[in-house]
N, C-alpha and C positions, 0 to 999 in steps of 0.2 A: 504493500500500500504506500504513497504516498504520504506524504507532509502536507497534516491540513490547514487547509487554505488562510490566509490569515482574517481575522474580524474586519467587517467591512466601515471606512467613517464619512462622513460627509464634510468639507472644507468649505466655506462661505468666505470670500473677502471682498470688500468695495474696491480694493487696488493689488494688482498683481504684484504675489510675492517675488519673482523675478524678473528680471536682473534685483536680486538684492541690492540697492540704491537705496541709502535714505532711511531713516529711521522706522518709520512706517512696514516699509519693504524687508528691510530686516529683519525684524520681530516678528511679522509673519511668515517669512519664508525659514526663522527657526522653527515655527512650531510644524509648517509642513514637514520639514527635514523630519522634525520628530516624529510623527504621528507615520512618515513615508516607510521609515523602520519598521512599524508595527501592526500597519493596516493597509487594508486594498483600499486607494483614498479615489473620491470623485471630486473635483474639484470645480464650485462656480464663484465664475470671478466676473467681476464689470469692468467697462473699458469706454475710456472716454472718448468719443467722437476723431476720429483722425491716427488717436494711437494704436501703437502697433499689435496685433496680435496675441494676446498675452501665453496665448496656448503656446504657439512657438518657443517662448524661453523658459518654459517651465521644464524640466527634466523628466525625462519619460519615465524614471526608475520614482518619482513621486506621485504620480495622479493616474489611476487606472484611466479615468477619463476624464474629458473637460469642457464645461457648459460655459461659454461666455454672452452675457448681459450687455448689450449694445446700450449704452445712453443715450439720451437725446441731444441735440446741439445744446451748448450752454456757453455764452460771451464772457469769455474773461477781463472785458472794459471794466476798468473805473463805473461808469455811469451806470453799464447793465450791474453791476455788484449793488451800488447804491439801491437801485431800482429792487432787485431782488429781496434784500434783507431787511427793505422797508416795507414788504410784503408779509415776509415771513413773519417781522416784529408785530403788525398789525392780525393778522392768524396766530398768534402765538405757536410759530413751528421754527424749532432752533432749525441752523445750518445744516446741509447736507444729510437729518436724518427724511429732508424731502427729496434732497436728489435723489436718495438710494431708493424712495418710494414706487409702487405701482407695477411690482413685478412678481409679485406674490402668484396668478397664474401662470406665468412660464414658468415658475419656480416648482410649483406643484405640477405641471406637465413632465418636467424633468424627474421629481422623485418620483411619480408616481409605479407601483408597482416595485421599488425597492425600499430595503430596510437596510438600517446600519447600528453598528451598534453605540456610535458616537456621532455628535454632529458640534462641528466646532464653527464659529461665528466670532468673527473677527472687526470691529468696533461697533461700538454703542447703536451708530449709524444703522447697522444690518441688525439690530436688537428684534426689532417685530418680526423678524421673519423668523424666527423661532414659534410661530405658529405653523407655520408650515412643516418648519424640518424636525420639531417636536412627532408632527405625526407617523414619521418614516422614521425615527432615531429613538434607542432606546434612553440616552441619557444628552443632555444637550448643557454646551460648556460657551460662557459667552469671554472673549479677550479684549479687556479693554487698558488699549493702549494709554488713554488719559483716563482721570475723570472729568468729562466735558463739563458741567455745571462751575467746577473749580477754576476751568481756564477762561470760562464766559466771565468768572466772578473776577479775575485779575485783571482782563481784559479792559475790564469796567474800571477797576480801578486807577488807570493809566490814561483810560482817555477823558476828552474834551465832550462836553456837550455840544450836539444830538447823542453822538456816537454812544456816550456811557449809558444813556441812557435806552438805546437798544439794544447796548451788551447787558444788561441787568434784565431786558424783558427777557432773550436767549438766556442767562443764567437760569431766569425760573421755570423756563419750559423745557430744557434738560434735564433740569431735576424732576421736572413731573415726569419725562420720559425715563432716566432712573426709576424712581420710583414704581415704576408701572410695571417696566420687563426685567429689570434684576430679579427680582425674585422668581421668577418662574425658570430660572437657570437652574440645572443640578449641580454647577460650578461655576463661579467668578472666576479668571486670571488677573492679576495687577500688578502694577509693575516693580513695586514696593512694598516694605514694608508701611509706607506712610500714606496710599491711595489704597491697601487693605484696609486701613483704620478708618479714612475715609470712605469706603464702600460700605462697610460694617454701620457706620453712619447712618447710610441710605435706606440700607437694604440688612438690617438685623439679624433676620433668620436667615441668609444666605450665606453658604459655605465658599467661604475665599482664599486661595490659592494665589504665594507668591509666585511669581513667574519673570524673571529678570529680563532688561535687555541685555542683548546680548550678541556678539560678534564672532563669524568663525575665526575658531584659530589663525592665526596667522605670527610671521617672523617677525622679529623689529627692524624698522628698513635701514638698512644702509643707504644713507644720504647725505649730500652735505647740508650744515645747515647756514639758511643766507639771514639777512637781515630783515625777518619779514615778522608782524603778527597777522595770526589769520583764525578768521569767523567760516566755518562752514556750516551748510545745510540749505533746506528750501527756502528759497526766499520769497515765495509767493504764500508762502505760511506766514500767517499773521505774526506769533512771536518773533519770528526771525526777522520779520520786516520791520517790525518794533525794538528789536534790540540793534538794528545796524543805526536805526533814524539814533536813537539815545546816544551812542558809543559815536555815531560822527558830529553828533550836537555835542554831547556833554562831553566826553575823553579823547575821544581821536586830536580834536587841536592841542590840547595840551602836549599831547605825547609826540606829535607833530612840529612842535616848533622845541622841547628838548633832544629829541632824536635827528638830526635834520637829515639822516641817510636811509629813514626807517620807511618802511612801505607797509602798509595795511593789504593785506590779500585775503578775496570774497570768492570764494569755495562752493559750487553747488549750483543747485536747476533753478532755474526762471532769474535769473541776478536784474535784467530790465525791470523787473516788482520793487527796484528798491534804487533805480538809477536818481533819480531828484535827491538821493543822500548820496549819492559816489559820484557822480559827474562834475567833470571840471575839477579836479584835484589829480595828478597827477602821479601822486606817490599813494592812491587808494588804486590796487589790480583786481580787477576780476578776472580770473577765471573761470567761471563758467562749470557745467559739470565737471568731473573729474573720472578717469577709470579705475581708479585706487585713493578712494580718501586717504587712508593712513597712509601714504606715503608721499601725497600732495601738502598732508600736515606734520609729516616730519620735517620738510625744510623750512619749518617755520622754528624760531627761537621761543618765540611764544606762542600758545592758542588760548583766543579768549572767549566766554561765553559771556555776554553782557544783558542776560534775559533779565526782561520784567516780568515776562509771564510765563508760564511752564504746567505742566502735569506731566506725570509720569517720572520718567528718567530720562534725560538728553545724549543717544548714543554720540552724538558731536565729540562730546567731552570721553565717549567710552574710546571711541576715535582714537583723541589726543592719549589718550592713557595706551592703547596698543601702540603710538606711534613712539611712545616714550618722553615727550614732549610735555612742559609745563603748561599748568591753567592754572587762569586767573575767570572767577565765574562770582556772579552774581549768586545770595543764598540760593533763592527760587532756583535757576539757571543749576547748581547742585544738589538740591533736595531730591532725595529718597535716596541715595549714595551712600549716606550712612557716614560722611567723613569730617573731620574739622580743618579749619584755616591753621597751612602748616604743614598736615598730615601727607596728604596728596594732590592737595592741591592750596591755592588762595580764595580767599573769599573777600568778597567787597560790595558793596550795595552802594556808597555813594561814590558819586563820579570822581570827585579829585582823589578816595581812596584807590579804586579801579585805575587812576594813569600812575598812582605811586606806587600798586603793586606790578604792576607792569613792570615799569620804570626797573625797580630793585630786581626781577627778573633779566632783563636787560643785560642787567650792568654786570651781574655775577653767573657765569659759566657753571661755577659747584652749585650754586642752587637752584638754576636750569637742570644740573643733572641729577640732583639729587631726588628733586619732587618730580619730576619724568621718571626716572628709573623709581620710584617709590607707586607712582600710577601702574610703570609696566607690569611690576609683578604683581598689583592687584588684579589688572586687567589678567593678564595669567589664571591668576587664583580662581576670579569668582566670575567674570564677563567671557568667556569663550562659550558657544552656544552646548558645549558637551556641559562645563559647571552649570548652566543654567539649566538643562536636560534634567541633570541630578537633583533639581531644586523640587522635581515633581512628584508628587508619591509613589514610594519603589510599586506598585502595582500599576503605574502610570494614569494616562489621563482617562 
């Protein structure tokens, strides 16, 4: 006889786990990896208007098969944004859990007639459709990358009116959406210890599971390093676009006019989301995406993370920690990390602190190496997607 067949699971995501790119892509393309070990996975994924394929870059040795979810057109203008989420504020329907909406029939056209013995759902966004895959799936596990209501609540507290005042409407209809589909999960994932407590918050009777970010293994690069700091990640994501405006308002000049050979280098997809803070400065580079973050942020002296707003954990800085590479990070920008200013990194929240941790970075070679090589062997230790693997219960998910 035969070796029997392994348990069958069903995969749900709004963004294709591959090319692992990006935080996002990441953390879900660990938990396929994971679940590709142990089960015959089906995998449905959406895909935005234009983009490529997602079925193609996914490995064949992870998805018995693969349903993709065609979006509708959606303008990524300024104007159409504004238009949109003064819609949504007035219906009280946070962000994007209305893009994912309206697909609940093709969803059940595709399960229909199979069972699984897991069905795993991957952000908050895709949370309703656990009605559906509830009915094919023996036990249903939801992955959330943030908690959305906490980043709508930071959000809020940064901006300017109109705006704060439609991220406070979005903070409360997150949370009602919280509220409603957490608990019908047989399992939470989060990314921390510190959005566990916060889920336990929301959803009380609901069984929560840490689940780290987490990076495949990889070497530390050999490179040289020039004279540069650098910000990577999406830059059409709200935080990221929020902490470049802050860092070339409030730190960049400072460090700018004591550094006078220093370059600022902007790391990652969409960098035009954030040109009205980089244009016209010379010694600010973008690059654009990259094919190897950690080793586009080892030639940097510095990596800084200069967030206002955050959930979860910021792979940016898991990044800089494989690359072996210093940070300097705003609290928020390191929360759930678990670390102090010092340890593995710096911490700073106000601007003339953040160009004076820089600064003493800069100027001394042993404590660039020391707190780089102190990140490396954590990233070692506890951020490779195998430790993060480990973090699940030995009978798995």
């Amino acid at each position: 006889m035969g070796a029997p067949a392994n348990p069958r699971a069903l995969f749900l995501s709004p963004e294709a786990p591959f090319p692992a790119v990006g935080g996002g892509a990441l953390r879900s393309a660990s938990l396929l990896e994971y679940l590709g070990k142990r089960y015959a996975v089906d995998l449905v994924v959406f895909r935005e208007p234009g983009a490529p394929d997602p079925a193609l870059s996914i490995p064949e040795r992870l998805a018995r098969e693969i349903r993709v979810l065609n979006l509708p057109s959606h303008s990524r203008s300024p104007v159409a944004r504004v238009l949109r989420n003064a819609a949504r504020a007035v219906r009280g329907v946070p962000p994007l859990v209305d893009r994912f909406a309206g697909f609940a029939a093709e969803l059940e056209q595709f399960l229909e007639g199979r069972h699984y013995a897991l069905g795993l759902i991957e952000h908050l966004w895709c949370a309703p459709y656990r009605e559906q895959a509830a009915r094919h799936c023996e036990r249903t596990v939801l992955d959330l990358h943030n908690i959305e209501s906490v980043l709508m609540s930071r959000a809020a507290a940064v901006a300017n009116w109109p705006a704060a005042s439609v991220l406070r409407r979005f903070e409360r209809a997150y949370l009602e959406v919280e509220r409603r589909w957490l608990p019908g999960f047989d399992l939470l994932l989060a990314a921390s210890d510190h959005d566990a407590r916060l889920v336990r918050n929301i959803a009380p009777e609901s069984r929560v599971q840490v689940y780290p970010n987490a990076l495949p293994a990889a070497a530390e690069p050999v490179v040289p390093e020039e004279e540069v700091i650098a910000f990577s990640g999406n830059f059409d994501y709200g935080p990221n676009a929020d902490a470049v405006r802050f860092f070339s308002r409030r730190i960049w000049p400072a460090l700018r006019r004591r550094w006078p050979r220093l370059t600022w280098r902007l790391i990652g997809k969409r960098p035009e989301a954030v040109r009205k803070w980089t244009a016209g400065d010379s010694r600010i580079q973008v690059l654009g995406p990259v094919d190897d973050a950690i080793e586009a942020l080892a030639r940097a002296r510095v990596v800084v993370a200069p967030l206002r707003i955050a959930s979860g954990t910021r792979v940016k800085i898991l990044e800089a920690w494989a690359a072996a590479r210093p940070v300097v990070s705003t609290t928020v920008g390191a929360e759930g990390l678990s670390t102090s200013s010092g340890e593995h990194l710096l911490l700073a929240d106000d601007a003339e602190q953040f160009a004076e941790a820089v600064s003493g970075l800069l100027a001394s070679r042993q404590e660039r190496e020391r707190l780089g090589g102190a990140g490396r062997r954590r990233f070692e230790r506890e951020f490779t997607w195998q430790a993060a693997w480990s973090r699940l219960p030995p009978a798995g998910l």
